[in-house]
C-alpha positions as a Markdown table, in Angstrom:
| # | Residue | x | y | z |
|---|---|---|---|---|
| 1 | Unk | 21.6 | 3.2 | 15.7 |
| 2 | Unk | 17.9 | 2.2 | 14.9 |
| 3 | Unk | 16.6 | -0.9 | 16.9 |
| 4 | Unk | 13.8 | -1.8 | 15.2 |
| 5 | Unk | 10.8 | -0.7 | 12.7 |
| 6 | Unk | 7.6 | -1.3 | 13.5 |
| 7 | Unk | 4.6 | -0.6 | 10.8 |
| 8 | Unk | 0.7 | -1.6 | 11.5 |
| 9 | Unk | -1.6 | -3.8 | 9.6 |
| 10 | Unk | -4.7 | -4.9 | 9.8 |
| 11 | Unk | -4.4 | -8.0 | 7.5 |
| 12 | Unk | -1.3 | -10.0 | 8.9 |
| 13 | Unk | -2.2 | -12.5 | 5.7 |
| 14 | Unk | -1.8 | -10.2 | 3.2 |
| 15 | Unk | 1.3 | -8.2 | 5.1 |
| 16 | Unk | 2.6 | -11.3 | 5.4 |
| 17 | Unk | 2.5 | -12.3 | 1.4 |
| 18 | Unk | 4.1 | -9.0 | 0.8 |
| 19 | Unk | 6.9 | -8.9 | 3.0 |
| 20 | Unk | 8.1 | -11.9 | 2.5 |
| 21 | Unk | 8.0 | -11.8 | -1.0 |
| 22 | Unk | 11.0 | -9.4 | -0.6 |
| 23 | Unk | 12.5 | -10.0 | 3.2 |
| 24 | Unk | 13.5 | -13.6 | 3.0 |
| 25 | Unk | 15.3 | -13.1 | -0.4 |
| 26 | Unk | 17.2 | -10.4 | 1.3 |
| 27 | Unk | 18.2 | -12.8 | 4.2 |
| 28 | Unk | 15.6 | -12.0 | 6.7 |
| 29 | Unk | 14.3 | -14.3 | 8.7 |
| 30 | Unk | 10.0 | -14.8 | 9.8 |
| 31 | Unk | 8.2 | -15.5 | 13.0 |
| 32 | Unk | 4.9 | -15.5 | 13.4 |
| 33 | Unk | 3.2 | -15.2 | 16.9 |
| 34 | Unk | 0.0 | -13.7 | 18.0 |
| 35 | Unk | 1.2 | -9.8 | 18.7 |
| 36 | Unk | 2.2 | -10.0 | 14.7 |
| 37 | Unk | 5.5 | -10.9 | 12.1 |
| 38 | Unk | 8.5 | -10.2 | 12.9 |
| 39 | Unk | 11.8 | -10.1 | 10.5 |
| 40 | Unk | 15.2 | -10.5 | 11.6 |
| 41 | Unk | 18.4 | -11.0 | 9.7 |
| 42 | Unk | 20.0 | -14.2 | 11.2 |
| 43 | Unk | 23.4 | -14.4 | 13.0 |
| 44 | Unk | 25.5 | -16.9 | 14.4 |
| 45 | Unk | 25.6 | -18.4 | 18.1 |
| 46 | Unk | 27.3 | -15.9 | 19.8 |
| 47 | Unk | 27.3 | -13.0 | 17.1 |
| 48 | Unk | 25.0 | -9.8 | 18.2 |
| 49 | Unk | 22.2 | -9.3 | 16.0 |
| 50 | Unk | 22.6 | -7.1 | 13.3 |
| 51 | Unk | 19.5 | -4.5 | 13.8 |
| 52 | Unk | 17.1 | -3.1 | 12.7 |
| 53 | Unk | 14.6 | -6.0 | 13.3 |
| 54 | Unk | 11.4 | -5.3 | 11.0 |
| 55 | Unk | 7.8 | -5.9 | 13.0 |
| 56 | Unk | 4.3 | -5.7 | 11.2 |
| 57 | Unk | 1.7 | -5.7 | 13.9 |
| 58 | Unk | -1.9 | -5.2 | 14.4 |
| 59 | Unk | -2.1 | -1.6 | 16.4 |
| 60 | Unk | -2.3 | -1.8 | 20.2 |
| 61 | Unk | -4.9 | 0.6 | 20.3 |
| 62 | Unk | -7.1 | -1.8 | 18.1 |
| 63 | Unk | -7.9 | 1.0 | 15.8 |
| 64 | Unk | -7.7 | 0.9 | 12.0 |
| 65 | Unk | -3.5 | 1.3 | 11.5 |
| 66 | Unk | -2.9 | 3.4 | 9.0 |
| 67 | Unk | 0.9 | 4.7 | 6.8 |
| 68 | Unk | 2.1 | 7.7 | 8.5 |
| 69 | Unk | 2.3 | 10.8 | 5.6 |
| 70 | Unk | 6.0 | 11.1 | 4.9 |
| 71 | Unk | 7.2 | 7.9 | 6.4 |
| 72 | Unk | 9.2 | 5.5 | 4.4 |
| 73 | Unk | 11.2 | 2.1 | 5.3 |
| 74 | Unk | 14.2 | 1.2 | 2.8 |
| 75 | Unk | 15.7 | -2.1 | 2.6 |
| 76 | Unk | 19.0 | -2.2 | 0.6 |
| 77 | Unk | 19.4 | -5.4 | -2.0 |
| 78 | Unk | 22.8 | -6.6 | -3.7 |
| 79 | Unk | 22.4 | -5.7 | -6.9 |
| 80 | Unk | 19.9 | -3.3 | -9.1 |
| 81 | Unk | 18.8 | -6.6 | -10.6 |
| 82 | Unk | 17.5 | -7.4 | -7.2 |
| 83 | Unk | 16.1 | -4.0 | -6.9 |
| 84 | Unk | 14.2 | -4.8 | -10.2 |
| 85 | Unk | 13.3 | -8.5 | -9.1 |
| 86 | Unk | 11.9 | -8.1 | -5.8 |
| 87 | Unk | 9.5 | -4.9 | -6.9 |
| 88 | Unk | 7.9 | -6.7 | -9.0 |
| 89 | Unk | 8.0 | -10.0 | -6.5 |
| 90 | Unk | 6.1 | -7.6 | -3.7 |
| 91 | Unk | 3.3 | -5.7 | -6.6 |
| 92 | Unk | 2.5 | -9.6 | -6.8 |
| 93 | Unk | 2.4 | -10.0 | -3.3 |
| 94 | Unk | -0.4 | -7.4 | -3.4 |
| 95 | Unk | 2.0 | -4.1 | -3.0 |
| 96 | Unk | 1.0 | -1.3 | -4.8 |
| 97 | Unk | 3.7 | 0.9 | -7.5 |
| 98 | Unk | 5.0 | 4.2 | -6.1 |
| 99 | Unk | 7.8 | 4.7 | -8.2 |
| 100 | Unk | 9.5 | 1.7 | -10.6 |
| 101 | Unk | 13.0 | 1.0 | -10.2 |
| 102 | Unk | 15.0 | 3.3 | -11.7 |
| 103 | Unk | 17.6 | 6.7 | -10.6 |
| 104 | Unk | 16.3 | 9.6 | -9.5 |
| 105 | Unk | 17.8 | 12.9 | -10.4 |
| 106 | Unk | 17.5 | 14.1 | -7.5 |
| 107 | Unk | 19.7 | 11.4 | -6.0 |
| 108 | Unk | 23.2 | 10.3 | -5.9 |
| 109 | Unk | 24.3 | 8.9 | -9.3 |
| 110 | Unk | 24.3 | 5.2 | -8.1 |
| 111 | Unk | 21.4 | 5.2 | -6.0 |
| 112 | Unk | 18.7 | 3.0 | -7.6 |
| 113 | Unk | 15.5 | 2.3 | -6.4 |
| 114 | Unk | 11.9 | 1.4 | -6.5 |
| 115 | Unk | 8.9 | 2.5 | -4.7 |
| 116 | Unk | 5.6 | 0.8 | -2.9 |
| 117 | Unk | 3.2 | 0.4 | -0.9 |
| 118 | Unk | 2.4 | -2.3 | 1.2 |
| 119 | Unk | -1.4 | -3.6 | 1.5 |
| 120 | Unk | -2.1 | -1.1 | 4.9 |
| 121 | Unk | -0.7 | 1.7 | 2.9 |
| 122 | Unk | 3.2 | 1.7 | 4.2 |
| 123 | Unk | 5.9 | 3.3 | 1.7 |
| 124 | Unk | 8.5 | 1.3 | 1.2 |
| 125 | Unk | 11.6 | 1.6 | -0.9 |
| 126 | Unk | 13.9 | -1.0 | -2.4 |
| 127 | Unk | 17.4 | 0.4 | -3.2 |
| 128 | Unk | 20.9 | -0.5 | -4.5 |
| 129 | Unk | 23.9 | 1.4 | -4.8 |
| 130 | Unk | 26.6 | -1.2 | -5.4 |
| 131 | Unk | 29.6 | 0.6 | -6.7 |
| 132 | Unk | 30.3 | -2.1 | -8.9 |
| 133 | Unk | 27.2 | -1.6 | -11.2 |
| 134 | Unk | 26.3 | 0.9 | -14.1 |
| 135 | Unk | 25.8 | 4.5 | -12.6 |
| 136 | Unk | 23.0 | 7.0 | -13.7 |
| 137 | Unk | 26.0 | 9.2 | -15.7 |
């Protein structure tokens, strides 16, 4: 099971107008401290967390962080409504369009999803596949 995500920024301002322009509508919860943001879905006193946690940090090396080529983070939303919604809440935010919310051919006939990058570069995708919706077919 994956832990935790970590991507690098070098703007935690502008990271931090773009993810939460789509993390806190999908439940996830901010801190912000000096080593950077981190996102957490909440649970209950007692109840483990439910991983992975999402971090956006400045690099420990302190050089320029930068997207790794062929690296992608998803985050799965209710509904392809959502999906639709918070794409364009995060190209507000200062994302950039890698793919609009859509299916893909190449995927499963109820995968929907839409593409971007975050300000530093980062792919991220935005996807749905609630069985209760309209499929590609």
């Amino acid at each position: 099971m994956i832990a935790y995500v970590t991507v690098g920024a070098d703007d935690i301002a502008a990271a931090r107008q773009f993810y939460t322009a789509f993390l806190v509508p999908l439940g996830y919860a901010m801190t912000e401290g000096p080593e950077g943001l981190s996102f957490a879905l909440p649970t209950l006193t007692g109840q483990a967390a439910v991983a992975p946690d999402f971090y956006v940090k400045p690099t420990f090396d302190g050089r320029p962080a930068s997207a790794g080529n062929g690296s992608m983070v998803a985050f799965e939303a209710p509904s392809q409504q959502d999906v639709r919604g918070l794409h364009t809440a995060a190209l507000q935010a200062g994302g950039t369009d890698e793919g609009q919310p859509g299916f893909r051919a190449a995927y499963g006939p109820r995968f929907f999803v839409g593409y971007l990058r975050d300000p530093q570069g980062n792919k991220i995708a935005l996807f749905s596949s609630n069985p209760n919706e309209p499929s590609r077919d």
